[in-house]
N, C-alpha and C positions, 0 to 999 in steps of 0.2 A: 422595513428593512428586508431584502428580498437575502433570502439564506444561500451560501455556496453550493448547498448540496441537502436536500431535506427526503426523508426515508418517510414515507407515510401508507402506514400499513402493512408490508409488504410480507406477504406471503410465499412459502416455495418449497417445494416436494423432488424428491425425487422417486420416482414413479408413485406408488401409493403410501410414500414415508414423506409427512411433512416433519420439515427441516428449520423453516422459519414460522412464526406465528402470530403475525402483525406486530413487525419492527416499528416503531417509530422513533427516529430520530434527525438530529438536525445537526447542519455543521455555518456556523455564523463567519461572515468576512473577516480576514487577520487572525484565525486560530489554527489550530492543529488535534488532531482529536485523534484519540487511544482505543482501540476494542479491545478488552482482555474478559477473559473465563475459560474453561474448561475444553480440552480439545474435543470434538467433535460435535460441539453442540450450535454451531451456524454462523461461524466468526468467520471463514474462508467463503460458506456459500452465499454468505451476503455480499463480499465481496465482488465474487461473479455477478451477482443481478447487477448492481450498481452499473460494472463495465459491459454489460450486455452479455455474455456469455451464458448467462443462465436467463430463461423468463420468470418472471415470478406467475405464481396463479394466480395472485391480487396485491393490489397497492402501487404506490407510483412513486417511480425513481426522478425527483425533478433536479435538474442540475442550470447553478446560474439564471433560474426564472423559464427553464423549460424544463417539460416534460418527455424525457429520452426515456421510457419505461419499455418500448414497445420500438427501440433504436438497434442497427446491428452494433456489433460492436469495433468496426471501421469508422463508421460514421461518427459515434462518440469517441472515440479518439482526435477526428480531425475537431472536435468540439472543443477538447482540450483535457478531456477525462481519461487518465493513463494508469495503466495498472502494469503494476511492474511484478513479473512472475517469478519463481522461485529458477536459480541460476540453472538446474539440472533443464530445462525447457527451453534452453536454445539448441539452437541448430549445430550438432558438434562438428562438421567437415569443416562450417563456416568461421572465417578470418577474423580477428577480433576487431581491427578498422571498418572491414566489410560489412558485417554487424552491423554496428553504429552507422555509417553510410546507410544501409538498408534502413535502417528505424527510423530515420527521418523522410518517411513518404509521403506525410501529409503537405498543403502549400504553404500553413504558417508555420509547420515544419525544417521546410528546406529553404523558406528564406532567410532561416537563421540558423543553418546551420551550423557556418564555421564559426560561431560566438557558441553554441550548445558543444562543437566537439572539444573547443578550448577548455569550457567550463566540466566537459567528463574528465578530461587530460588533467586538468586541476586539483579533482576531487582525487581522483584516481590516476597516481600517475603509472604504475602498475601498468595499466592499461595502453599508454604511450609505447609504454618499453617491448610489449606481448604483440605491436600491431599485425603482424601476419601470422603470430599463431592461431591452430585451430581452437575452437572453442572448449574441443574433447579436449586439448594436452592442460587445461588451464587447473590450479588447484579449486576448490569448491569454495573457497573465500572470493577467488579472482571472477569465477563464473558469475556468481552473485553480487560483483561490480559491475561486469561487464551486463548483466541483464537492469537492471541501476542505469546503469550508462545509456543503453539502447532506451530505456523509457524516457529521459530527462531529452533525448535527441529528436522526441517526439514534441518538443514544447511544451508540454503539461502547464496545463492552470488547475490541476488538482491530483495527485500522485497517489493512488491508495499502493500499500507495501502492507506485502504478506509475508509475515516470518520473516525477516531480511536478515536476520542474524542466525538461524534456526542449523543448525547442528556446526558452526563455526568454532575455531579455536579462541581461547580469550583472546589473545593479541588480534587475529583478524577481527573478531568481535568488536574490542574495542575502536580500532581502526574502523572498521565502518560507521561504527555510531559516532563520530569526530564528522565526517561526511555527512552523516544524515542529517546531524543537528544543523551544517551549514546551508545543506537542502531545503530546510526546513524555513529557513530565512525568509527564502525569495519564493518557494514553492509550496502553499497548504497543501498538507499530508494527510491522512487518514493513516496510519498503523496499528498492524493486529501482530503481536509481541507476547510472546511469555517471560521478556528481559523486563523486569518491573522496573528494575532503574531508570532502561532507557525509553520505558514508556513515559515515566517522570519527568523525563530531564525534555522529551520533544513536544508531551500532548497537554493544551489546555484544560481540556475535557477529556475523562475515560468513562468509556461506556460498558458495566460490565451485561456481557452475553450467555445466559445459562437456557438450555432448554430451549435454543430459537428465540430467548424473548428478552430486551433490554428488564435484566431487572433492578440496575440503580446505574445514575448518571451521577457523576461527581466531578465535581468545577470548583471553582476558588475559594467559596461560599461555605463547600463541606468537603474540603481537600481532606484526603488522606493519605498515611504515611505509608513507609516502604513493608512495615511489620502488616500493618490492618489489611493491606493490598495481597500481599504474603496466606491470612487467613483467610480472604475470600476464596481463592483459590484451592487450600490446602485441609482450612476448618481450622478451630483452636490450637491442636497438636502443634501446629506449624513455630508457634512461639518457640 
């Protein structure tokens, strides 16, 4: 069985601080997979290798049965690997239709576009209503639709999402996770979440990340609950 996306070995520093320390991990067809642990310890900057923004200093990014390790990150994208960035990282003069227009620049991109701008319109209708605002006037819930929106306009056959809930009000919060989960449907995901419910409720597999290094994978087999999840994070106290 050839894996959607398989993490082997991967190494990555930034200058003389290694950051990762031979990841390995795997994401199987028809699943959705969770990274959670500790901020700062390599859950974002694995992110970036995967979509090419960072090179790692060893190991290889195979995506779909190829090896994109050593891909810019244009190129992976027209592949179908999208990585959707934190709302504050759009372009704030630019138009919120304009946007999404722009984000579909790839060719399997833009020949499906008005099916992808119906399906952003859908998730998000927000979005509909905002069309010529700029990106600056938008709230930080809307922003992080709209950056959501512009990745989903790119086609994606594999969406990694970083924090997509990450300093949101519970109401937007919730409202997006209603989205995600529908995302999730038709799109495998990769999400890195400190929302442990809604890591539950999307990912088959979570991976937790300490130190740069997968140190326990948990799938169906050795599922655990919302409290156990709670203390890897936090230690005993947390109960």
């Amino acid at each position: 069985m050839t894996h959607v996306l398989s993490i082997e070995g991967v190494r990555a520093a930034y200058g003389k601080v290694t950051v990762l320390h031979g990841i390995d991990l795997y994401m199987a067809p028809g699943e959705n997979i969770g990274l959670f642990g500790p901020n700062g310890h390599g859950k974002t900057t694995l992110l970036r290798v995967i979509s090419g923004l960072m090179a790692p200093s060893a190991g290889k990014v195979v995506f779909e049965g190829e090896d994109i390790t050593r891909e810019r990150p244009p190129v992976i994208v027209t592949k179908g690997l999208v990585q959707s960035q934190q709302g504050n990282t759009l372009f704030g003069d630019m138009g919120v239709a304009e946007t999404l227009e722009m984000a579909a620049f790839t060719r399997p991109a833009r020949a499906r576009a008005k099916q992808s701008l119906e399906q952003v319109y859908d998730l998000f209708p927000r979005l509909a209503e905002r069309g010529p605002q700029t990106a600056k006037t938008l709230s930080g819930g809307e922003r992080q639709m709209l950056s959501i929106g512009a990745s989903l306009m790119c086609a994606p056959r594999l969406l990694l999402l970083d924090e997509p809930t990450l300093g949101l009000s519970p109401k937007l919060k919730e409202e997006l996770a209603v989205a995600l989960k529908e995302i999730s449907v038709s799109v495998p995901v990769i999400v890195v979440e400190q929302d442990v419910e809604l890591l539950l409720s999307l990912a088959d597999r979570l991976y937790l990340i300490e130190h740069g290094e997968v140190e326990r994978e948990i799938g169906q087999e050795n599922a655990l609950d919302h409290q156990e999840i709670m203390e890897m994070y936090f230690g005993e106290q947390s109960a």
